[in-house]
HTML snippet that shows the backbone in 3Dmol.js (N, CA, C, O; Angstrom):
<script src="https://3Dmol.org/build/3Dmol-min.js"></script>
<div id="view" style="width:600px;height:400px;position:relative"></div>
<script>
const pdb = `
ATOM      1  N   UNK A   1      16.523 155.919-156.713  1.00  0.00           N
ATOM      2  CA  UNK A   1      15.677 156.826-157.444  1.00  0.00           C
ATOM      3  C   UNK A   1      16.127 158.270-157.299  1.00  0.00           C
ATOM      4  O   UNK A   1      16.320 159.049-158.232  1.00  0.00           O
ATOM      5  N   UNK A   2      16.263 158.512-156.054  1.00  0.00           N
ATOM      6  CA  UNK A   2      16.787 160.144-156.137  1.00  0.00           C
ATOM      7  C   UNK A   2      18.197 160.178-155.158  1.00  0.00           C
ATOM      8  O   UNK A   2      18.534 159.499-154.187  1.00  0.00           O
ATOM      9  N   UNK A   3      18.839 161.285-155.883  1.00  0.00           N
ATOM     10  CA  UNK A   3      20.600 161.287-155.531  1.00  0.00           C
ATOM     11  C   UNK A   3      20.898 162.434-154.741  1.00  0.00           C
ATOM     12  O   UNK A   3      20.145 163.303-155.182  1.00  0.00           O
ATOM     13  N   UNK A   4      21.365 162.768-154.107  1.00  0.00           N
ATOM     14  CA  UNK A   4      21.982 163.628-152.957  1.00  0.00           C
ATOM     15  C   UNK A   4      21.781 163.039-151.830  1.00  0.00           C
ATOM     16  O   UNK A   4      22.096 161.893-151.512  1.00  0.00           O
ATOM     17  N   UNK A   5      20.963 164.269-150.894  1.00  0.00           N
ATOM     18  CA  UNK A   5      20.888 164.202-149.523  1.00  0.00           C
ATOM     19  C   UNK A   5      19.771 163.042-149.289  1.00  0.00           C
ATOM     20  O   UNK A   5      19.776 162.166-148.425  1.00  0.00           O
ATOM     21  N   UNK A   6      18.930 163.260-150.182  1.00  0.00           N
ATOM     22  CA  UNK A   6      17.723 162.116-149.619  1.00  0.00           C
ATOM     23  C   UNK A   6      18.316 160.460-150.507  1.00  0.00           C
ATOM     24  O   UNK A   6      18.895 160.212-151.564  1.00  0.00           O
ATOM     25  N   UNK A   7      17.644 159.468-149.108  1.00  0.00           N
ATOM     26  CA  UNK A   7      18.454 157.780-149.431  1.00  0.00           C
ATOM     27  C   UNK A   7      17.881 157.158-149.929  1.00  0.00           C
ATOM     28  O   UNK A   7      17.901 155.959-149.653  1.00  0.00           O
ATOM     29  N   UNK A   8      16.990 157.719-151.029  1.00  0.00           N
ATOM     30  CA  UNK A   8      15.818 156.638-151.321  1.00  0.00           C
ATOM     31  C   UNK A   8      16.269 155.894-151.954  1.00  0.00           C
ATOM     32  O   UNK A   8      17.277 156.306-152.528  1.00  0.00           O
ATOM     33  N   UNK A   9      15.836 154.309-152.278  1.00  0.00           N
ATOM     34  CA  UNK A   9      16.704 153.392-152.714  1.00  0.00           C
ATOM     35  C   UNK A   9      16.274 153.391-154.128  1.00  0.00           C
ATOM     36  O   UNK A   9      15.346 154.119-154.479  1.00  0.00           O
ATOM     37  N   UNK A  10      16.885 152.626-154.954  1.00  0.00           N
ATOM     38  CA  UNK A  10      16.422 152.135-156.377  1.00  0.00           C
ATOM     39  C   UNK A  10      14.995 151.986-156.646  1.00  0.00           C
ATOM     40  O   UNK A  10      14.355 152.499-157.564  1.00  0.00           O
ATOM     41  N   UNK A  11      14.498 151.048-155.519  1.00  0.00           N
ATOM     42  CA  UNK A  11      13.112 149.853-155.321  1.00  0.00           C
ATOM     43  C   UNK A  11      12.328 151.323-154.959  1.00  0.00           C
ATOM     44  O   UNK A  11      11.160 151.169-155.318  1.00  0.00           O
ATOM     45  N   UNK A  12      12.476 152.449-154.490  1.00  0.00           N
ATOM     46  CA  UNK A  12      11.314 153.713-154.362  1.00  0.00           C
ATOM     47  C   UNK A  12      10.972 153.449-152.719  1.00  0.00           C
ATOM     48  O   UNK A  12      10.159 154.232-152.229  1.00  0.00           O
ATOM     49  N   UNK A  13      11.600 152.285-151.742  1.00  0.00           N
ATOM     50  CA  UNK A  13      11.863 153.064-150.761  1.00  0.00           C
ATOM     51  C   UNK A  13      12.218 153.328-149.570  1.00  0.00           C
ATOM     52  O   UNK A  13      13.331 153.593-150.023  1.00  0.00           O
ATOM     53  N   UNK A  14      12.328 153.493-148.579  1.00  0.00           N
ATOM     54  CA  UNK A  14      13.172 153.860-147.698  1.00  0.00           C
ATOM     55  C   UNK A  14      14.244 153.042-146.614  1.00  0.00           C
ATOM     56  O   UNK A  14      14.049 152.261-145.683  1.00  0.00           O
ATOM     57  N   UNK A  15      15.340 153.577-147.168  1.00  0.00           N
ATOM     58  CA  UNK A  15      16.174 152.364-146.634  1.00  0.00           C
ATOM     59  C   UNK A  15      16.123 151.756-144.930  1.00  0.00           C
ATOM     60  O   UNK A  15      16.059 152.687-144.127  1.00  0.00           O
ATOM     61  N   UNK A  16      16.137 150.687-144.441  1.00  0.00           N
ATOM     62  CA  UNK A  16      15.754 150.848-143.415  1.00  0.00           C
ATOM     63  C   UNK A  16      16.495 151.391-141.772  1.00  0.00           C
ATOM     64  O   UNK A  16      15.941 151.533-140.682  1.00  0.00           O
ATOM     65  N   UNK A  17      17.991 151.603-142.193  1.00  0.00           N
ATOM     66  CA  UNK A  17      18.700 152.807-141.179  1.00  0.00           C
ATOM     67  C   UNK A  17      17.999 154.190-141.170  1.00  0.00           C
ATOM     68  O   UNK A  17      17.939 155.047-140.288  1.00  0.00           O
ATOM     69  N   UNK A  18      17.469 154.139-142.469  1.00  0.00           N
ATOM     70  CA  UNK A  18      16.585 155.935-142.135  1.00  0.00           C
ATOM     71  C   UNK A  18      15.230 155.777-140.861  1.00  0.00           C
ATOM     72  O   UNK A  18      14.804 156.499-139.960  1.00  0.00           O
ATOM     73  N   UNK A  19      14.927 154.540-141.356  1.00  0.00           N
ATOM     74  CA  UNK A  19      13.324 153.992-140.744  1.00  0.00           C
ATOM     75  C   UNK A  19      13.869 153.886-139.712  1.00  0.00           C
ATOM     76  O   UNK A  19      13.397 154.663-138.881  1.00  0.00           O
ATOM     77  N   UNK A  20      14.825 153.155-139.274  1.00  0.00           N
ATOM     78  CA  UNK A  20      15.272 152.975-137.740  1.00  0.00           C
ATOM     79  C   UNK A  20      15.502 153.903-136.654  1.00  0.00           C
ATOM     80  O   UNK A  20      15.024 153.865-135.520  1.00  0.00           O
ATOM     81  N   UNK A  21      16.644 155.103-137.378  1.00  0.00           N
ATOM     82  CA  UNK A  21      16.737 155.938-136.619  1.00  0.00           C
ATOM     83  C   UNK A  21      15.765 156.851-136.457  1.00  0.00           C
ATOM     84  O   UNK A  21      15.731 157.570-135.458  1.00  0.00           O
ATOM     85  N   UNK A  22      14.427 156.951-137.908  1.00  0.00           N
ATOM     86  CA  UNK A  22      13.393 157.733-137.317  1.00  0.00           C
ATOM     87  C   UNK A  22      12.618 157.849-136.431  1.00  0.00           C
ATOM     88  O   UNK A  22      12.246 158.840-135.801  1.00  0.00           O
ATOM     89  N   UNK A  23      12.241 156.309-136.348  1.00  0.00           N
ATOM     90  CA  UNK A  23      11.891 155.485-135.040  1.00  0.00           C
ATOM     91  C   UNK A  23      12.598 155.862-133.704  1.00  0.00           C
ATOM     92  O   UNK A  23      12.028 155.890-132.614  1.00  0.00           O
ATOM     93  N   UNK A  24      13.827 156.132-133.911  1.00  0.00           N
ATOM     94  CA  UNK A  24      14.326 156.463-132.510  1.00  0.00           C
ATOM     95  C   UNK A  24      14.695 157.790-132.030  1.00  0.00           C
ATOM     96  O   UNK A  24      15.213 158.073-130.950  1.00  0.00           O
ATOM     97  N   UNK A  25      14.337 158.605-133.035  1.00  0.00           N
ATOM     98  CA  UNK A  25      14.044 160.213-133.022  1.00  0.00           C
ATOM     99  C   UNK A  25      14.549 161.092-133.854  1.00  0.00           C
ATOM    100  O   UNK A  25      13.985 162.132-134.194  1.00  0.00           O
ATOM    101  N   UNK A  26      15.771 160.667-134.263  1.00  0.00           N
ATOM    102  CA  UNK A  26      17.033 161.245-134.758  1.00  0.00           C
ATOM    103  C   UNK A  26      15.885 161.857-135.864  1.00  0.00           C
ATOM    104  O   UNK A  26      15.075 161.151-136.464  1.00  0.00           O
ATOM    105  N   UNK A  27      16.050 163.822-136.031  1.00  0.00           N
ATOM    106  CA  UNK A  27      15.290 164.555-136.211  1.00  0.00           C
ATOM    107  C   UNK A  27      15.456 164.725-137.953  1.00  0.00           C
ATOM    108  O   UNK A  27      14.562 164.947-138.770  1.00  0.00           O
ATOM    109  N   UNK A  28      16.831 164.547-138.170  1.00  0.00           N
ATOM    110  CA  UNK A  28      17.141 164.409-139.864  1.00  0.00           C
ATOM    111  C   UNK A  28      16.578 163.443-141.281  1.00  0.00           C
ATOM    112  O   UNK A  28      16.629 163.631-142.496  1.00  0.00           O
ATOM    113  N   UNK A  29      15.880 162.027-140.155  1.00  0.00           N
ATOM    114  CA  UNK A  29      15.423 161.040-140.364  1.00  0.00           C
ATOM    115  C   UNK A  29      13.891 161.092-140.239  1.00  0.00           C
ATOM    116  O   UNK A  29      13.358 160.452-141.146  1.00  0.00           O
ATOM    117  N   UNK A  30      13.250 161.516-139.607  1.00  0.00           N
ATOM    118  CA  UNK A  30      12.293 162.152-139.626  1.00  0.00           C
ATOM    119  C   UNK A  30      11.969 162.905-140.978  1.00  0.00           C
ATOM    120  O   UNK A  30      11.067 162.552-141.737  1.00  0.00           O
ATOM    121  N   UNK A  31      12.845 164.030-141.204  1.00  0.00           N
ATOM    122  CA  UNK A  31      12.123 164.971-142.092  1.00  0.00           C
ATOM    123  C   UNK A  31      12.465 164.438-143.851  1.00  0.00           C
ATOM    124  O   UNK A  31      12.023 164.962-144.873  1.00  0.00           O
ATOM    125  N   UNK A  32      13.506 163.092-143.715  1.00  0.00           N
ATOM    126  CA  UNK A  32      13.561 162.442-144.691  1.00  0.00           C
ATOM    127  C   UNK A  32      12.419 161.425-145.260  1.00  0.00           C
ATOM    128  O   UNK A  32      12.114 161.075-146.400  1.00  0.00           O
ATOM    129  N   UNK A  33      11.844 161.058-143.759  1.00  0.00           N
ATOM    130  CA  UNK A  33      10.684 160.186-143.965  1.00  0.00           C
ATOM    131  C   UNK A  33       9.861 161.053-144.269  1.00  0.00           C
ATOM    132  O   UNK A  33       9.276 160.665-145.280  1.00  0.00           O
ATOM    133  N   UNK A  34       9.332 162.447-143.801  1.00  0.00           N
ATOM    134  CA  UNK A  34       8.396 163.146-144.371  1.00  0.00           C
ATOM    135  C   UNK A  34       8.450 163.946-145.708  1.00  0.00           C
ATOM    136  O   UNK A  34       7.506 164.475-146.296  1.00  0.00           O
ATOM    137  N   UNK A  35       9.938 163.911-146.100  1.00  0.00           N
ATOM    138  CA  UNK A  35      10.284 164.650-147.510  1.00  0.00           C
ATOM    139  C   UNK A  35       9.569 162.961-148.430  1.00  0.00           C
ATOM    140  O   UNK A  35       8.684 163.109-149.273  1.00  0.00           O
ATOM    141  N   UNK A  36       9.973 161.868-148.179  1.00  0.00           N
ATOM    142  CA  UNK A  36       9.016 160.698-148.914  1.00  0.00           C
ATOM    143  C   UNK A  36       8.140 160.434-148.958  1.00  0.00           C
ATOM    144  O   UNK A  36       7.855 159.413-149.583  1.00  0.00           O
ATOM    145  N   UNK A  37       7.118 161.229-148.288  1.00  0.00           N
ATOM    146  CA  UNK A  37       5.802 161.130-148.147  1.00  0.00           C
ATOM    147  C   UNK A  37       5.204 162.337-149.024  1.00  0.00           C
ATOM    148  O   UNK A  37       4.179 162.066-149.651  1.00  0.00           O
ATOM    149  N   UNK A  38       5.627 163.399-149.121  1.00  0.00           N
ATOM    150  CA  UNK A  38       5.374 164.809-149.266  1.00  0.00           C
ATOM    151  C   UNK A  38       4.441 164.594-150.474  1.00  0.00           C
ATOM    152  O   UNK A  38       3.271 164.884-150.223  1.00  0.00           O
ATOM    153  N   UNK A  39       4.624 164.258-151.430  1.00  0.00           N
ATOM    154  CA  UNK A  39       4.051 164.428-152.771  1.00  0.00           C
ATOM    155  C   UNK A  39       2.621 163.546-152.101  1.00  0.00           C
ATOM    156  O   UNK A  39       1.530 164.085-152.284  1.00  0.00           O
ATOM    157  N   UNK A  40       2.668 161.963-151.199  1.00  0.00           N
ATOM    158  CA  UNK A  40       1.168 161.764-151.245  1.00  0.00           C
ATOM    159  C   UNK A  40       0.291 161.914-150.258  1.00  0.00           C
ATOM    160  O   UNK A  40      -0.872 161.530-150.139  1.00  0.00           O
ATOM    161  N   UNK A  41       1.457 162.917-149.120  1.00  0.00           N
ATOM    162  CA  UNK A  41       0.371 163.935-147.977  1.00  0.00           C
ATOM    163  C   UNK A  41      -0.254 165.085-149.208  1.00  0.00           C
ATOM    164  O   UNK A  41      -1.479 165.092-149.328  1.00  0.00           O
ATOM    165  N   UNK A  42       0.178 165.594-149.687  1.00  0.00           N
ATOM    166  CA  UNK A  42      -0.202 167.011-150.900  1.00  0.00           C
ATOM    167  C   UNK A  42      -1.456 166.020-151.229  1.00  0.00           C
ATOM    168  O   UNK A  42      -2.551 166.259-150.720  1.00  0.00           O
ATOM    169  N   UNK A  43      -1.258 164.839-152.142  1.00  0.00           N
ATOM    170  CA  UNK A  43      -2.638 165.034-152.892  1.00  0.00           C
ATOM    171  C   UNK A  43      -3.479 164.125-151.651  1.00  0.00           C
ATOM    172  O   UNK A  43      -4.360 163.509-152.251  1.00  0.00           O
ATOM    173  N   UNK A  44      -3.528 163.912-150.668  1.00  0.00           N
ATOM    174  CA  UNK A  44      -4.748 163.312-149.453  1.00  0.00           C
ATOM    175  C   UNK A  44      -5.074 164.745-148.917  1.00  0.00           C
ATOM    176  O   UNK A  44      -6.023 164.834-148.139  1.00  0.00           O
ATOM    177  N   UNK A  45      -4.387 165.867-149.254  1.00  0.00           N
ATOM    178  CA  UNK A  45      -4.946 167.045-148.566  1.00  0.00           C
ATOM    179  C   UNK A  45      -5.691 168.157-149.615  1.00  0.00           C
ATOM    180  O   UNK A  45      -6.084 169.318-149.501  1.00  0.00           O
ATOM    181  N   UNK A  46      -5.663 167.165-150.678  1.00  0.00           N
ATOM    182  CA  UNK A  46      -6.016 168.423-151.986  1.00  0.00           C
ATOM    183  C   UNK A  46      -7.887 168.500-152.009  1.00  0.00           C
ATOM    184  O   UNK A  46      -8.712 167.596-152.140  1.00  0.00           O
ATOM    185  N   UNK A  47      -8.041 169.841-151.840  1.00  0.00           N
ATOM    186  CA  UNK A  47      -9.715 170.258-151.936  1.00  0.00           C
ATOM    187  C   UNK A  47     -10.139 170.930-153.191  1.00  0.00           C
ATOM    188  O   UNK A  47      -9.536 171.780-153.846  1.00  0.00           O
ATOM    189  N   UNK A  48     -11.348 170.356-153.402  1.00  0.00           N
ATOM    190  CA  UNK A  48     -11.581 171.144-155.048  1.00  0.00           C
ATOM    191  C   UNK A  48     -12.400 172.266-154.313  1.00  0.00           C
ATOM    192  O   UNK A  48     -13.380 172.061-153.596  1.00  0.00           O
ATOM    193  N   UNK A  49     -11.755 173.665-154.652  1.00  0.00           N
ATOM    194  CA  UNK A  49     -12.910 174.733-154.536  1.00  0.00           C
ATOM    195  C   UNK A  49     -13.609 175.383-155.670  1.00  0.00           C
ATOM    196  O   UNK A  49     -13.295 175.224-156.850  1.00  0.00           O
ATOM    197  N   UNK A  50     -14.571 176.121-155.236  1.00  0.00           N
ATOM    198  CA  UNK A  50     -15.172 177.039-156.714  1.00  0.00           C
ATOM    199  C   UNK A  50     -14.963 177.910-156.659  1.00  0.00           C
ATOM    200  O   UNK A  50     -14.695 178.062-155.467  1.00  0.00           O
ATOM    201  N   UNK A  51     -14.827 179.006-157.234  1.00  0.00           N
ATOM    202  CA  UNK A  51     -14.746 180.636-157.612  1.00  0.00           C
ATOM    203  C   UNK A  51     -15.958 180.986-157.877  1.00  0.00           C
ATOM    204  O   UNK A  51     -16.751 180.201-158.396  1.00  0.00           O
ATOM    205  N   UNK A  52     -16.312 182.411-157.504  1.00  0.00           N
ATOM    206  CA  UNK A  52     -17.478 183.311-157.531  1.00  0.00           C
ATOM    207  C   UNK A  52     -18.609 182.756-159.092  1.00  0.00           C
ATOM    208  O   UNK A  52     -19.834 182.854-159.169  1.00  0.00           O
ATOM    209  N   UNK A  53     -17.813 182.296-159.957  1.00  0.00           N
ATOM    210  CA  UNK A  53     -18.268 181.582-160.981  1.00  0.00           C
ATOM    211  C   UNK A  53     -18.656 180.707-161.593  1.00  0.00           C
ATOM    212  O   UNK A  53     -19.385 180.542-162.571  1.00  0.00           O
ATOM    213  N   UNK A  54     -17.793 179.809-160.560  1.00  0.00           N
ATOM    214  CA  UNK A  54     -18.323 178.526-160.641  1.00  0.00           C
ATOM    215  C   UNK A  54     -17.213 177.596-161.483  1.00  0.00           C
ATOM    216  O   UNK A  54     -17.452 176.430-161.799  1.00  0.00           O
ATOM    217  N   UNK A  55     -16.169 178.175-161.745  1.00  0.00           N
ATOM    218  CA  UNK A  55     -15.149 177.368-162.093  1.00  0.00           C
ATOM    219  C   UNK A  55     -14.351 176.368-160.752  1.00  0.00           C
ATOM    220  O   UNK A  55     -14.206 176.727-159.583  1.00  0.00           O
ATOM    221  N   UNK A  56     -14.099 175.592-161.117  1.00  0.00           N
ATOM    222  CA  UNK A  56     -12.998 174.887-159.840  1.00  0.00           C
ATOM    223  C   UNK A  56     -11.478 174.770-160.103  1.00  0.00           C
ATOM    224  O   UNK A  56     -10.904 174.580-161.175  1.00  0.00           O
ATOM    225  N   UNK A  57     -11.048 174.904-159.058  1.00  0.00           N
ATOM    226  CA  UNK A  57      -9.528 175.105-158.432  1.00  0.00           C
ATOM    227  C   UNK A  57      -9.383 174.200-157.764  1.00  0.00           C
ATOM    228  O   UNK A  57     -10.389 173.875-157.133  1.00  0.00           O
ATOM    229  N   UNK A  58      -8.252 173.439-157.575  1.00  0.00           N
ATOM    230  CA  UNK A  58      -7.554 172.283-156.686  1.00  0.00           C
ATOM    231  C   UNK A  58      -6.562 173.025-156.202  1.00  0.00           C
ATOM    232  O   UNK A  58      -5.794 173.797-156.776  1.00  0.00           O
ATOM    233  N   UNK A  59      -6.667 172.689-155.001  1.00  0.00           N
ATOM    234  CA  UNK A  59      -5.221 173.486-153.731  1.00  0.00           C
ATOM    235  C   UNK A  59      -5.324 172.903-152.576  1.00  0.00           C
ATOM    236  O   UNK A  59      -6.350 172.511-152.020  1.00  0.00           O
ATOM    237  N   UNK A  60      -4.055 172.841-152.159  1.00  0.00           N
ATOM    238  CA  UNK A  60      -3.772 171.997-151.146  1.00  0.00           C
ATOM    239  C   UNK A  60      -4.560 172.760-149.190  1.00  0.00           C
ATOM    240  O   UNK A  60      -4.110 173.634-148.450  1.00  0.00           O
ATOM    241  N   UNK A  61      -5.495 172.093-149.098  1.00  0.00           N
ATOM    242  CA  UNK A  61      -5.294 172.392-147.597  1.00  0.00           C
ATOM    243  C   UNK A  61      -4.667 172.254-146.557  1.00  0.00           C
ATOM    244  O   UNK A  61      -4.843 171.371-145.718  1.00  0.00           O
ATOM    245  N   UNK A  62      -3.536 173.504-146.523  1.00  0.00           N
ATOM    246  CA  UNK A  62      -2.443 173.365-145.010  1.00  0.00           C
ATOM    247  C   UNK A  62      -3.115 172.811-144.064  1.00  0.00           C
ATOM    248  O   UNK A  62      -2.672 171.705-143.754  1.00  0.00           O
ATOM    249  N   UNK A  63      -4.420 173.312-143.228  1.00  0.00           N
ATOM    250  CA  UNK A  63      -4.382 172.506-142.150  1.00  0.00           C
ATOM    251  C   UNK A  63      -4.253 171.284-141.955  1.00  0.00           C
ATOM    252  O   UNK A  63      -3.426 170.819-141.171  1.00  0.00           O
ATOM    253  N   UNK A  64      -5.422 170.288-142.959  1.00  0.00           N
ATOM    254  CA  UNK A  64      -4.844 168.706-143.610  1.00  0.00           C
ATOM    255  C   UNK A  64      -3.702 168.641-143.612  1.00  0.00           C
ATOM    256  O   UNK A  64      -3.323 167.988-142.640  1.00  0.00           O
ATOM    257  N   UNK A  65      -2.968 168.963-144.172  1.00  0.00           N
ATOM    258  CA  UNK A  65      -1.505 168.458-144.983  1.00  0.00           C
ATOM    259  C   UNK A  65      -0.706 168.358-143.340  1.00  0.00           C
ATOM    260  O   UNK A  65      -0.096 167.345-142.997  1.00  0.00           O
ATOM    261  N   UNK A  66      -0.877 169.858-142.254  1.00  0.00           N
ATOM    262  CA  UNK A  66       0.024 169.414-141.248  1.00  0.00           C
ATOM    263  C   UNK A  66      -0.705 168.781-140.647  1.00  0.00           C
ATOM    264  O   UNK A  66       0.032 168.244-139.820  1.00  0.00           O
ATOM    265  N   UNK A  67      -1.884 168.376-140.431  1.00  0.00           N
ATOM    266  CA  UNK A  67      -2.499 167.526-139.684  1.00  0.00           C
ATOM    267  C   UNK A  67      -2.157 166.162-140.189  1.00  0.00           C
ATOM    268  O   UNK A  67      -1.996 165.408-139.229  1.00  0.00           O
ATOM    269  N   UNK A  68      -1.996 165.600-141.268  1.00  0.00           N
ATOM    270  CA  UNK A  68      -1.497 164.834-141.667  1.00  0.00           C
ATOM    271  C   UNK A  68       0.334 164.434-141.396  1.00  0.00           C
ATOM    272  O   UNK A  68       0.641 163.254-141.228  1.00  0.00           O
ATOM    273  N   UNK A  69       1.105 165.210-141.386  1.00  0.00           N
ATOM    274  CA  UNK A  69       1.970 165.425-140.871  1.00  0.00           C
ATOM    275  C   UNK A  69       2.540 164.918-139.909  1.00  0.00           C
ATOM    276  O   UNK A  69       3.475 164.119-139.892  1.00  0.00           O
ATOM    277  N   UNK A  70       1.646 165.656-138.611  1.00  0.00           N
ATOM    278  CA  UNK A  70       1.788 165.451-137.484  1.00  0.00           C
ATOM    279  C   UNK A  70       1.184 164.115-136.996  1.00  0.00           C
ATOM    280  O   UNK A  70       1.376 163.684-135.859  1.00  0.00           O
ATOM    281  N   UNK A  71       0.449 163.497-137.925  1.00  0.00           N
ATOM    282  CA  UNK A  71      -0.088 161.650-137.375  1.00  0.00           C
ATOM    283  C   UNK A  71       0.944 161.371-137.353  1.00  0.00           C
ATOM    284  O   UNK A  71       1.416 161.061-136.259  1.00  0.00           O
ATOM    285  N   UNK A  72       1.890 161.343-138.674  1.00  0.00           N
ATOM    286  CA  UNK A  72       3.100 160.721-139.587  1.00  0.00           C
ATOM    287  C   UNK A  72       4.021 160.369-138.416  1.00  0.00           C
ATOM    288  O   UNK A  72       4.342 159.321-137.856  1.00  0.00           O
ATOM    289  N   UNK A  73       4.399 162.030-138.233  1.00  0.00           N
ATOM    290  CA  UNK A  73       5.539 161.616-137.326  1.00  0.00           C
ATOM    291  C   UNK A  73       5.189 161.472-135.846  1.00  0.00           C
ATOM    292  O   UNK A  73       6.119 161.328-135.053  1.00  0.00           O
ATOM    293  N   UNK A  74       3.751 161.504-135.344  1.00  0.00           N
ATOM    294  CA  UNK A  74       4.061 160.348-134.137  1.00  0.00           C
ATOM    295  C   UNK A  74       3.778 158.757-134.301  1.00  0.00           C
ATOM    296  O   UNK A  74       4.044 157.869-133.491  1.00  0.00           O
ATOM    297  N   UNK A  75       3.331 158.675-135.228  1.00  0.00           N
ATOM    298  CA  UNK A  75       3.141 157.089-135.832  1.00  0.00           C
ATOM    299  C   UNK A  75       5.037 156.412-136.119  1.00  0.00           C
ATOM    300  O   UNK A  75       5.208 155.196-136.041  1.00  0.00           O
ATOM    301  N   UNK A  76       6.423 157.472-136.469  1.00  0.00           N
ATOM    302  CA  UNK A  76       7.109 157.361-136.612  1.00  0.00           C
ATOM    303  C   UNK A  76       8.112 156.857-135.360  1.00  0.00           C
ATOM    304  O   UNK A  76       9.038 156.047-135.388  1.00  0.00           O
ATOM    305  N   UNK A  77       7.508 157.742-134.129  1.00  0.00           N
ATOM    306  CA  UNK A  77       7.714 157.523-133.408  1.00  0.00           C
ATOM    307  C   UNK A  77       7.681 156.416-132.028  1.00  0.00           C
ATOM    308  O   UNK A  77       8.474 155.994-131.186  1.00  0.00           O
ATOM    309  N   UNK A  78       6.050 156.236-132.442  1.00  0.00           N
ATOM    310  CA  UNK A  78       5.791 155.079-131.941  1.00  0.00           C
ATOM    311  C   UNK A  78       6.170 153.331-132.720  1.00  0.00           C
ATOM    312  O   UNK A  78       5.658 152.232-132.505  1.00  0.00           O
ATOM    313  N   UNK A  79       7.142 153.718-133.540  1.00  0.00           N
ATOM    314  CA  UNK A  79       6.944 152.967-134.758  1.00  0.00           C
ATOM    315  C   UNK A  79       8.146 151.942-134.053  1.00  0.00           C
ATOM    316  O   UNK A  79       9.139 152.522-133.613  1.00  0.00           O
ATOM    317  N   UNK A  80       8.084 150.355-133.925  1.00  0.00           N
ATOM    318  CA  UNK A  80       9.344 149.573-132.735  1.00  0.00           C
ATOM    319  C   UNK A  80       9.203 148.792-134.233  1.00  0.00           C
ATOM    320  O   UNK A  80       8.390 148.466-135.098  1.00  0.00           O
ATOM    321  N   UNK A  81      10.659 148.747-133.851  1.00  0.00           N
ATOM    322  CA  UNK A  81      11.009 147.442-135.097  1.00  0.00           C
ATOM    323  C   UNK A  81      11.685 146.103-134.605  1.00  0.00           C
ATOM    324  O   UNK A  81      12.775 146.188-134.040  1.00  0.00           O
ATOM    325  N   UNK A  82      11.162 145.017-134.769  1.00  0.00           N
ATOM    326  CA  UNK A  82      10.804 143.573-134.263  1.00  0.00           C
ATOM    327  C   UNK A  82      11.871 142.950-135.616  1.00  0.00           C
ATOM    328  O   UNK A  82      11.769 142.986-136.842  1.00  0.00           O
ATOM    329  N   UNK A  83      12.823 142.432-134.732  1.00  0.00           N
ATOM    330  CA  UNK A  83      13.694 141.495-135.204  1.00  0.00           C
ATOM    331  C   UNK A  83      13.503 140.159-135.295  1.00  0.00           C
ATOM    332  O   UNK A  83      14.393 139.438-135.747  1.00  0.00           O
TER     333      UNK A  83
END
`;
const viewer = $3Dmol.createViewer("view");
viewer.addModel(pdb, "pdb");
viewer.setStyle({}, {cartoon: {color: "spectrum"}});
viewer.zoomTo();
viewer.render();
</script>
């Protein structure tokens, strides 16, 4: 699906040498697993606010989004892969 630096496969997703070594720390692998997540940490962190008027705005809440984040990659970490 997408070509350069990131490995995402055809099937949408992650090949499993990326998963492996994320699992085992390697820090490049990591931020590949979190560049594949990115678009559906954004909308689990999206808040509708209002304006003085009463119109609404959708925007992402940073603290969510790194709080979300930061589960990710210790869930990544704790993450053992069973042969």
């Amino acid at each position: 699906m997408r070509n350069g630096n990131n490995h995402t496969c055809e099937s949408g997703l992650l090949p499993f040498h990326i998963i492996k070594a994320a699992s085992e720390g390697d820090t490049l692998s990591i931020n590949e697993v979190l560049d594949h997540y990115k678009g559906y940490i954004a909308n689990l962190s999206t808040r509708r606010m209002y304006d003085e008027y009463g119109n609404v705005h959708y925007c992402v809440d940073e603290t969510l989004r790194r709080r979300l984040e930061t589960k990710l990659i210790t869930k990544i970490l704790k993450f053992k892969i069973v042969r």
